[in-house]
MDTraj code that builds the backbone (N, CA, C; nanometers):
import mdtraj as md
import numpy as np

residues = "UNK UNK UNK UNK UNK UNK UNK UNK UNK UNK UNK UNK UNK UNK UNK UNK UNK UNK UNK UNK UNK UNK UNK UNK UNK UNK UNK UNK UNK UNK UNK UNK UNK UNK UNK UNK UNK UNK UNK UNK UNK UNK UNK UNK UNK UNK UNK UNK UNK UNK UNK UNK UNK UNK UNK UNK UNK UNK UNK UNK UNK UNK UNK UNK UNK UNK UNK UNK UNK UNK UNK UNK".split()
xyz = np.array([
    [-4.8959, 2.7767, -2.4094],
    [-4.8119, 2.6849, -2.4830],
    [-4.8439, 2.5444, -2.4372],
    [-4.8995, 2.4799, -2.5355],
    [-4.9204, 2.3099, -2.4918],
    [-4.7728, 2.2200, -2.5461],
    [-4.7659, 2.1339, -2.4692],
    [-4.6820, 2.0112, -2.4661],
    [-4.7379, 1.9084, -2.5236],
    [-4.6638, 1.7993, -2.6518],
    [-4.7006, 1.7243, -2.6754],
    [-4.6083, 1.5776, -2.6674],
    [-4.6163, 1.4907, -2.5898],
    [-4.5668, 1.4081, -2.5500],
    [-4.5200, 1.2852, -2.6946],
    [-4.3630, 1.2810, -2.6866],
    [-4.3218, 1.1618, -2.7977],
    [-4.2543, 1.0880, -2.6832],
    [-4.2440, 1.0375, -2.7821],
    [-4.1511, 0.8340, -2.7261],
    [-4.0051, 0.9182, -2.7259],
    [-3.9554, 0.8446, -2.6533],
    [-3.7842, 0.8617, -2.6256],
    [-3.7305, 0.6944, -2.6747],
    [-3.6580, 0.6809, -2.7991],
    [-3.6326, 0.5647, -2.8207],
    [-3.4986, 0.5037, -2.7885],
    [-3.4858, 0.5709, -2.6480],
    [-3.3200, 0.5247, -2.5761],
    [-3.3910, 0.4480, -2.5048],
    [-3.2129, 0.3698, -2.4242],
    [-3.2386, 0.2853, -2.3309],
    [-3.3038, 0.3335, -2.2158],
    [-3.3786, 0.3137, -2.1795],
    [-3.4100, 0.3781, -2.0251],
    [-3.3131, 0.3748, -1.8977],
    [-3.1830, 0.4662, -1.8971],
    [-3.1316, 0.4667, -1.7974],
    [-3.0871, 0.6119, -1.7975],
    [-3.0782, 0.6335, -1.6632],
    [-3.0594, 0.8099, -1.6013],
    [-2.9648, 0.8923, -1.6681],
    [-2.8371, 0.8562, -1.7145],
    [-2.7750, 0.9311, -1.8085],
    [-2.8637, 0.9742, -1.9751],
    [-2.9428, 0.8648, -2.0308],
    [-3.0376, 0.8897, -2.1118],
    [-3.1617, 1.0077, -2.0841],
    [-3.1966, 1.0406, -1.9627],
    [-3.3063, 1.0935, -1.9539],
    [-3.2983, 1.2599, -2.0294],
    [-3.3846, 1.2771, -2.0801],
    [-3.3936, 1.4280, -2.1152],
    [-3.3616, 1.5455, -2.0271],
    [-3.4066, 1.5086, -1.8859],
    [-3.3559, 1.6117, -1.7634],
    [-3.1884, 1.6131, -1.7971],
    [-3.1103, 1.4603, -1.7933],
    [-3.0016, 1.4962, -1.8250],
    [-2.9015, 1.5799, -1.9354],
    [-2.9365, 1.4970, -2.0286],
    [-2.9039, 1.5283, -2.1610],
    [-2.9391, 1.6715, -2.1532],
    [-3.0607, 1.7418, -2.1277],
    [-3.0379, 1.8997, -2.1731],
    [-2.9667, 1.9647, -2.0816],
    [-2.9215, 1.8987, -1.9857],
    [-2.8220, 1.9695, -1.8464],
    [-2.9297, 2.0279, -1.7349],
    [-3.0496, 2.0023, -1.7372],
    [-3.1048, 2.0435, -1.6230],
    [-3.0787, 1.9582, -1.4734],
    [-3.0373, 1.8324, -1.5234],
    [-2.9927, 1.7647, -1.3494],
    [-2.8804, 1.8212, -1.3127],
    [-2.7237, 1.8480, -1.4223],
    [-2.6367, 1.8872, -1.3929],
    [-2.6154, 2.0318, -1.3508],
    [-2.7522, 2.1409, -1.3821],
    [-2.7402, 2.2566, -1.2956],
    [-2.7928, 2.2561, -1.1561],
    [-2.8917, 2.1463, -1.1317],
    [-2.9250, 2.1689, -1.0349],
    [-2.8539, 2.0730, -0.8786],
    [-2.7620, 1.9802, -0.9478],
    [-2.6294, 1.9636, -0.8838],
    [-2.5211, 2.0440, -0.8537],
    [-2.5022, 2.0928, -0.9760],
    [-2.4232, 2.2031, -0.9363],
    [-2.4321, 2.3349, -0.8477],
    [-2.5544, 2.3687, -0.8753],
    [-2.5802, 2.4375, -0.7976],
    [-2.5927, 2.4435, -0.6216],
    [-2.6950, 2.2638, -0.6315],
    [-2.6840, 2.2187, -0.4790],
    [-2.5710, 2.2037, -0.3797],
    [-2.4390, 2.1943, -0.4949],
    [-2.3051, 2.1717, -0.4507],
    [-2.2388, 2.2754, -0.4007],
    [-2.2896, 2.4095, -0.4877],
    [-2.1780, 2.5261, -0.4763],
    [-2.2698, 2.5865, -0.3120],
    [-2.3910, 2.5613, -0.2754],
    [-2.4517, 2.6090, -0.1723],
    [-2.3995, 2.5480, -0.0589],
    [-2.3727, 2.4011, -0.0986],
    [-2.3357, 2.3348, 0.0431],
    [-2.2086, 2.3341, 0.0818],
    [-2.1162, 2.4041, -0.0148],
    [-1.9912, 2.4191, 0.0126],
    [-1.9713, 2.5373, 0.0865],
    [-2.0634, 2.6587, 0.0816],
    [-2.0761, 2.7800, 0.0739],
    [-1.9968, 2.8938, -0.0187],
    [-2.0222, 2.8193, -0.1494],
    [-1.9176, 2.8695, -0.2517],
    [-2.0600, 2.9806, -0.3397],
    [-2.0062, 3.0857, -0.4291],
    [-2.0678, 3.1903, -0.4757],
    [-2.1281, 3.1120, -0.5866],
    [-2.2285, 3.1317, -0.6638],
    [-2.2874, 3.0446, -0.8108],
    [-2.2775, 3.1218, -0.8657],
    [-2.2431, 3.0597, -1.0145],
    [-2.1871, 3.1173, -1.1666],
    [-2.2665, 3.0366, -1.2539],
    [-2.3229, 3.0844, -1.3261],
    [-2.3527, 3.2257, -1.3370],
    [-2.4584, 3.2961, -1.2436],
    [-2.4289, 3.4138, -1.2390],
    [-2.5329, 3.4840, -1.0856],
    [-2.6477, 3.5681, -1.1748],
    [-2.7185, 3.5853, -1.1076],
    [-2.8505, 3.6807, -1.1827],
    [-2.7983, 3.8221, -1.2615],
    [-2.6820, 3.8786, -1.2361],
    [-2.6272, 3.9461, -1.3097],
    [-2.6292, 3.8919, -1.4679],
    [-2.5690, 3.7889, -1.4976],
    [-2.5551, 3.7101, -1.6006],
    [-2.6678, 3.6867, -1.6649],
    [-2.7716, 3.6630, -1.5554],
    [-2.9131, 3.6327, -1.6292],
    [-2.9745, 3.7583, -1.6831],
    [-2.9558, 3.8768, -1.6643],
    [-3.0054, 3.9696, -1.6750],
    [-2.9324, 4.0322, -1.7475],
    [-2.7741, 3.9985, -1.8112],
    [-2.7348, 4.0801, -1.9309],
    [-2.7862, 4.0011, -2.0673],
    [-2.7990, 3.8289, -2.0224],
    [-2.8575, 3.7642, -2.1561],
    [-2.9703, 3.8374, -2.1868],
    [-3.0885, 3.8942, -2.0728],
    [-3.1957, 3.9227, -2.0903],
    [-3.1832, 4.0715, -2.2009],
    [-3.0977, 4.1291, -2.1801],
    [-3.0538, 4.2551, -2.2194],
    [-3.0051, 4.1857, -2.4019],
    [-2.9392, 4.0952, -2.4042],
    [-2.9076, 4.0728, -2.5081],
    [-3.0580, 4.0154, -2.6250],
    [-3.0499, 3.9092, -2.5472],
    [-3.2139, 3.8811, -2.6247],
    [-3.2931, 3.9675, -2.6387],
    [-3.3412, 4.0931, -2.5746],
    [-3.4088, 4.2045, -2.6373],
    [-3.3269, 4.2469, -2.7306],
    [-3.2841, 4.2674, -2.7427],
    [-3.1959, 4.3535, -2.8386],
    [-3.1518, 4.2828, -2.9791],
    [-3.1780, 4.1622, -2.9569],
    [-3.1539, 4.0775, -3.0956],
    [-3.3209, 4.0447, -3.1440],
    [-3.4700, 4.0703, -3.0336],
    [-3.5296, 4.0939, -3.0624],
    [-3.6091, 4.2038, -3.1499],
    [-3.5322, 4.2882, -3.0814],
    [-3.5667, 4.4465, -3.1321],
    [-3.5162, 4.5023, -3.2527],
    [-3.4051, 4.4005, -3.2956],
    [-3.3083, 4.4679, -3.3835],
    [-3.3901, 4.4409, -3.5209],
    [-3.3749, 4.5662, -3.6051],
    [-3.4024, 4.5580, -3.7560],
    [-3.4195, 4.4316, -3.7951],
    [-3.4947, 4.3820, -3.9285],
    [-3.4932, 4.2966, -3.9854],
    [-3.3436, 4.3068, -4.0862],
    [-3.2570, 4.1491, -4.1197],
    [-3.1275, 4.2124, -4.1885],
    [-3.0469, 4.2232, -4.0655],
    [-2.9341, 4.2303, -4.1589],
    [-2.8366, 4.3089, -4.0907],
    [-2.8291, 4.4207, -4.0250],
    [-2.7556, 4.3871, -3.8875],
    [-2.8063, 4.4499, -3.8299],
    [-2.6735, 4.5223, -3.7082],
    [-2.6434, 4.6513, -3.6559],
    [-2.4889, 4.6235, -3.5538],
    [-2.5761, 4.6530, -3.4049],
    [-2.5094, 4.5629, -3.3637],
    [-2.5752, 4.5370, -3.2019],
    [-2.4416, 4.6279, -3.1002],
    [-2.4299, 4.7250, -3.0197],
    [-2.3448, 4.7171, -2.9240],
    [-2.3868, 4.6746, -2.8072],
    [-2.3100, 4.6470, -2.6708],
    [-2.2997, 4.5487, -2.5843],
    [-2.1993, 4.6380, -2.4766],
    [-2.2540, 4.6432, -2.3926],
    [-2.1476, 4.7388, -2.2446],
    [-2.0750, 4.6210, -2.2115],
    [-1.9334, 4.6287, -2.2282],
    [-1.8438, 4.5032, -2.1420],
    [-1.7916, 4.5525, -1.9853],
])
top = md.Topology()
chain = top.add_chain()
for i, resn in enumerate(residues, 1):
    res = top.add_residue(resn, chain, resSeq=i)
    for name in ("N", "CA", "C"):
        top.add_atom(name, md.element.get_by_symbol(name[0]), res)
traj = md.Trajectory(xyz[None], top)
């Protein structure tokens, strides 16, 4: 997968940046935060691994309509 570089036609300041705006500074604050507190992180790889479960499955699923179940 190649990257192709555009103009960002904001102001140039740190709340503007794309790291921000898509929330990648704010997870990785958050995250730095919940470690140094010695607090548990949410969402945990559990979480990552039922999305993963979900996205196959919306991959896999029929073309159309389609009924998905889901273990709660």
């Amino acid at each position: 997968m190649s990257s192709v570089w555009e103009p960002e036609f904001t102001i140039p300041v740190a709340s503007h940046s794309n790291l921000v705006i898509q929330g990648y500074a704010g997870e990785v604050r958050y995250f730095s935060e919940r470690i140094i507190e010695g607090k548990s992180v949410t969402p945990s790889i559990d979480d990552a691994i039922e999305t993963m479960r979900i996205l196959d499955a919306i991959e896999n699923a029929p073309i159309g309509k389609s009924d998905i179940s889901f273990r709660i």
